[in-house]
C-alpha positions as CSV (number, residue, x, y, z in Angstrom):
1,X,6.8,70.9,183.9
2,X,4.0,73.1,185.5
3,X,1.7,74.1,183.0
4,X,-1.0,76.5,183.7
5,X,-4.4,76.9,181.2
6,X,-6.3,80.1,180.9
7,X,-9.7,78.9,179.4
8,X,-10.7,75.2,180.6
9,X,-13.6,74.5,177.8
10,X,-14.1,71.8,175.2
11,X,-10.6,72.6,174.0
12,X,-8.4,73.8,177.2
13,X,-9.8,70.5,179.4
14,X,-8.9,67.7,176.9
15,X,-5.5,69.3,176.0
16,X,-5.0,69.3,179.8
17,X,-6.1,66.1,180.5
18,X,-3.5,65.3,177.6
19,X,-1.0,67.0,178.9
20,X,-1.4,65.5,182.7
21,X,-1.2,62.4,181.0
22,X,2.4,62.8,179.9
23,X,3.7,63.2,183.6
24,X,3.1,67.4,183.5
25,X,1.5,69.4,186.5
26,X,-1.7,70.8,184.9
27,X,-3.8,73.9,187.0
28,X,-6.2,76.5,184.7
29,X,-8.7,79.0,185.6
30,X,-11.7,79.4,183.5
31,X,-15.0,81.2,185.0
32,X,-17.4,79.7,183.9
33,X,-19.7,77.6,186.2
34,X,-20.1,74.4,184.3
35,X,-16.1,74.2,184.1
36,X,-15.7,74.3,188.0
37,X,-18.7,71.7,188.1
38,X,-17.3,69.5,185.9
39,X,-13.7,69.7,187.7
40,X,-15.5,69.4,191.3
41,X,-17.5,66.1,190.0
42,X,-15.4,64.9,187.7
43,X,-17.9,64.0,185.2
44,X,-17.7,65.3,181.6
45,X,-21.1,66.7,180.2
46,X,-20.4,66.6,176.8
47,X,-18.5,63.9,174.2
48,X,-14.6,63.9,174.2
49,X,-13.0,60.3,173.4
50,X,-10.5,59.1,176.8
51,X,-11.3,62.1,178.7
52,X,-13.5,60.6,181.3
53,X,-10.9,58.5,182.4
54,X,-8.3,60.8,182.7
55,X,-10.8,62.9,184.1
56,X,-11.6,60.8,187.1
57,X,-8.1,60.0,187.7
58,X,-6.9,63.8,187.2
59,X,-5.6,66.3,190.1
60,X,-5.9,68.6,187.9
61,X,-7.3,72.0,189.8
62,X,-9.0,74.9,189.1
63,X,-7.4,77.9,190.4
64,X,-7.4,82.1,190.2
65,X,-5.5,84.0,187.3
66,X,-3.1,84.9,189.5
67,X,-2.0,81.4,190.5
68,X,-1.6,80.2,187.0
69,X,0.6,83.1,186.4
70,X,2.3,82.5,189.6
71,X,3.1,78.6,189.5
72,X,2.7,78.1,185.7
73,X,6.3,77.5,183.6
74,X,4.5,77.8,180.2
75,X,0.5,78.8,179.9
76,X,-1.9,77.8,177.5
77,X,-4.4,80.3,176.5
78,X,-7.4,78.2,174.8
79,X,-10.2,80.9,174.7
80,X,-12.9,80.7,172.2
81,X,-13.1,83.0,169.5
82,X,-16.4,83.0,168.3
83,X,-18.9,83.9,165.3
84,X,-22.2,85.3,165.0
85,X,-25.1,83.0,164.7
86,X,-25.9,83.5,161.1
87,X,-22.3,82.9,160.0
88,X,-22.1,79.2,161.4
89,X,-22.8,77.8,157.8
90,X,-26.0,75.8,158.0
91,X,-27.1,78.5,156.0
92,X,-26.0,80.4,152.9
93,X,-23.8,83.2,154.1
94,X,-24.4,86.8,153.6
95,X,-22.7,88.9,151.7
96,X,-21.3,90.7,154.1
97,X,-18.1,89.6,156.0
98,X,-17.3,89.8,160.0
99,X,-13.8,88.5,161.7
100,X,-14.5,86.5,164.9
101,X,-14.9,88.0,168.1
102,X,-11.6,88.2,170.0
103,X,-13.2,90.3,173.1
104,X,-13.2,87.4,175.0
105,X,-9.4,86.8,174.2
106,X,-8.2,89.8,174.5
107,X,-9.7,90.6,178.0
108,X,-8.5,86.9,179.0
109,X,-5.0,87.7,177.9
110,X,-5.1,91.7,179.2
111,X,-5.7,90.1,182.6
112,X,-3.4,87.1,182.6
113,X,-0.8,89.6,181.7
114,X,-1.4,92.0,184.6
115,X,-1.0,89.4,186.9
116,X,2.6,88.2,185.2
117,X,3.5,91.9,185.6
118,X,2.8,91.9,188.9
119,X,4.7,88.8,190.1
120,X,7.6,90.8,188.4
121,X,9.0,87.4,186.2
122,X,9.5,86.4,182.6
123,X,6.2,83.8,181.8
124,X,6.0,82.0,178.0
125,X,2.2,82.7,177.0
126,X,1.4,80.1,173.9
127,X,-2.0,81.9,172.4
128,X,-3.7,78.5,171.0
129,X,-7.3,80.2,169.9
130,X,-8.2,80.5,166.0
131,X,-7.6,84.1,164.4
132,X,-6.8,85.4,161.2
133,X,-3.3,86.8,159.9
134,X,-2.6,89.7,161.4
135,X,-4.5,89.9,164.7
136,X,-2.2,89.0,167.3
137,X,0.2,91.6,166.0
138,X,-2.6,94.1,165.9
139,X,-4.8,93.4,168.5
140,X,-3.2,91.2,171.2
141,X,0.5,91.9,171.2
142,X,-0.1,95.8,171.8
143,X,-2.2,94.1,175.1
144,X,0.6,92.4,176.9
145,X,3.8,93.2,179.2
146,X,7.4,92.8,178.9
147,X,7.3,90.1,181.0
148,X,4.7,88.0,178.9
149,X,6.7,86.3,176.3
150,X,4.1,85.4,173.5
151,X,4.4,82.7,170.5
152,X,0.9,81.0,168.8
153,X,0.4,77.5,169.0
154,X,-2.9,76.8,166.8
155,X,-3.6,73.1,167.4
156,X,-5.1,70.8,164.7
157,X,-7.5,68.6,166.4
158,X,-11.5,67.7,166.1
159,X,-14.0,68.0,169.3
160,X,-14.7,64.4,169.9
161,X,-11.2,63.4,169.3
162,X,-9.0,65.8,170.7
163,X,-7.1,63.9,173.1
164,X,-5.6,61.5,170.5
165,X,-4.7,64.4,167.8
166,X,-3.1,66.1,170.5
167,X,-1.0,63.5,171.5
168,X,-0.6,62.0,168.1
169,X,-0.3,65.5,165.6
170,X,0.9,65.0,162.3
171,X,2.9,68.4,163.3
172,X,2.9,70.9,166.0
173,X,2.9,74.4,164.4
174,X,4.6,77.6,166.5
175,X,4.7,80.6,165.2
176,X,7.5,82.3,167.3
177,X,8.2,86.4,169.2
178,X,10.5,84.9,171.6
179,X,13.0,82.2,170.6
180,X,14.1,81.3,174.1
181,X,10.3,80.8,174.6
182,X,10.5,78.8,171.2
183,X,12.8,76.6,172.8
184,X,11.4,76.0,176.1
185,X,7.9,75.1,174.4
186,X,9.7,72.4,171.9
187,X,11.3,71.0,174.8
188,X,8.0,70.7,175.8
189,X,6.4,69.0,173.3
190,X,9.3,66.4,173.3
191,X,7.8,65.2,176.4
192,X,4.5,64.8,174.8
193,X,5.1,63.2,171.5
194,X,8.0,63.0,168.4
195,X,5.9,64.8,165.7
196,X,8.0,67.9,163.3
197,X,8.1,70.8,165.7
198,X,7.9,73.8,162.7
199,X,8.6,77.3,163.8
200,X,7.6,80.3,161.5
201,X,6.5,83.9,162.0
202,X,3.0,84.5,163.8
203,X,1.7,86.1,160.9
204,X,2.8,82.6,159.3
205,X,1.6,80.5,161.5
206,X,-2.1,82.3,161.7
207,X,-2.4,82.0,157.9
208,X,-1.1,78.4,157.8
209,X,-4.1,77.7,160.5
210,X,-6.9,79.5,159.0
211,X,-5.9,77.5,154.7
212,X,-5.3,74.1,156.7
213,X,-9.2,74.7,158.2
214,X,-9.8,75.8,154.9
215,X,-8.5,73.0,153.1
216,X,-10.6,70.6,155.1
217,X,-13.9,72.2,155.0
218,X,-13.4,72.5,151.1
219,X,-12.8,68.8,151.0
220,X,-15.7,68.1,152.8
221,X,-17.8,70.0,151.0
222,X,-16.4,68.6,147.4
223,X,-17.6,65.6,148.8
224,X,-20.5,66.0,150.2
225,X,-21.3,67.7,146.7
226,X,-20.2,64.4,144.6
């Protein structure tokens, strides 16, 4: 299958790598500089278990927006979603609350969209990045065309090991606006490993995401605590 990534970073390039590895015809855009040097050396600057070698060996290729929307069966969005500074937990958090920043999101998927509208033909967008309940209905969904069939596809994996959750998931979770896109991505993930494909609502599926990070982070804390 052709698969086309929007967002190339320390999630998008080992999930790609991942995917190339199962036979699949990877291709992403991303603008940021150190992606494209990375891709044009093919030398990783940070720590991600296996993805040197598959990087080396990858034809993986960085192309425009356009092209992803033009050759891509399925596409990936992995675009960060982050936090402010003083909310990264080393600290004791203020009182006050703030939701991540989905700017960078939503202007990734407002343009990826406009270029699937242009080409004139269906495309299945899988929205991977972290939110909480409720804002792809509110603030992504309202962003998109007919022709961009959305679903969210949070994955569960750890930077440093990412290549070897993705492959090997306890589950793949989908939370589904378009069951013939539903279908084509389980299809998909046949291809890639034999894990419970669960399909729920998107509202589901962000809340199931957001508890399961939750869960961990309280464990981790009980026992750093003990």
């Amino acid at each position: 299958m052709k698969v086309g990534f929007v967002g190339l970073g320390k999630l998008g390039l080992p999930t790609a790598l991942a995917m190339e590895s199962r036979g699949h015809q990877v291709m992403g855009c991303d603008p940021a500089p150190e992606v494209a040097s990375i891709l044009r050396s093919r030398k990783l600057t940070y720590r991600e278990a296996g993805a040197q070698k598959l990087l080396k060996a990858s034809r993986l290729s960085l192309v425009s927006m356009a092209e992803v929307a033009r050759s891509s069966d399925i596409i990936f969005v992995t675009i960060q979603t982050p936090h402010q500074p003083r909310f990264e937990g080393i600290s004791r958090l203020p009182a006050e609350r703030r939701d991540f920043d989905y700017s960078p999101l939503k202007a990734g998927l407002k343009s990826l969209s406009r270029q699937i509208e242009r080409l004139g033909q269906d495309r299945i967008v899988v929205i991977v990045s972290t939110v909480l309940p409720g804002t792809i209905r509110r603030e992504v969904l309202p962003l998109l065309g007919p022709r961009s069939k959305a679903c969210y596809n949070p994955f569960f994996i750890a930077m440093g090991t990412a290549i070897a959750d993705f492959l090997d998931p306890e589950f793949t979770l989908f939370g589904v606006s378009d069951s013939g896109a539903a279908d084509t991505a389980e299809r998909f993930y046949r291809t890639i490993h034999s894990a419970p494909f669960h399909r729920t609502s998107i509202e589901n599926a962000e809340l199931i995401k957001v508890v399961y990070n939750t869960f961990i982070s309280t464990k981790i804390a009980f026992a750093n605590t003990v």
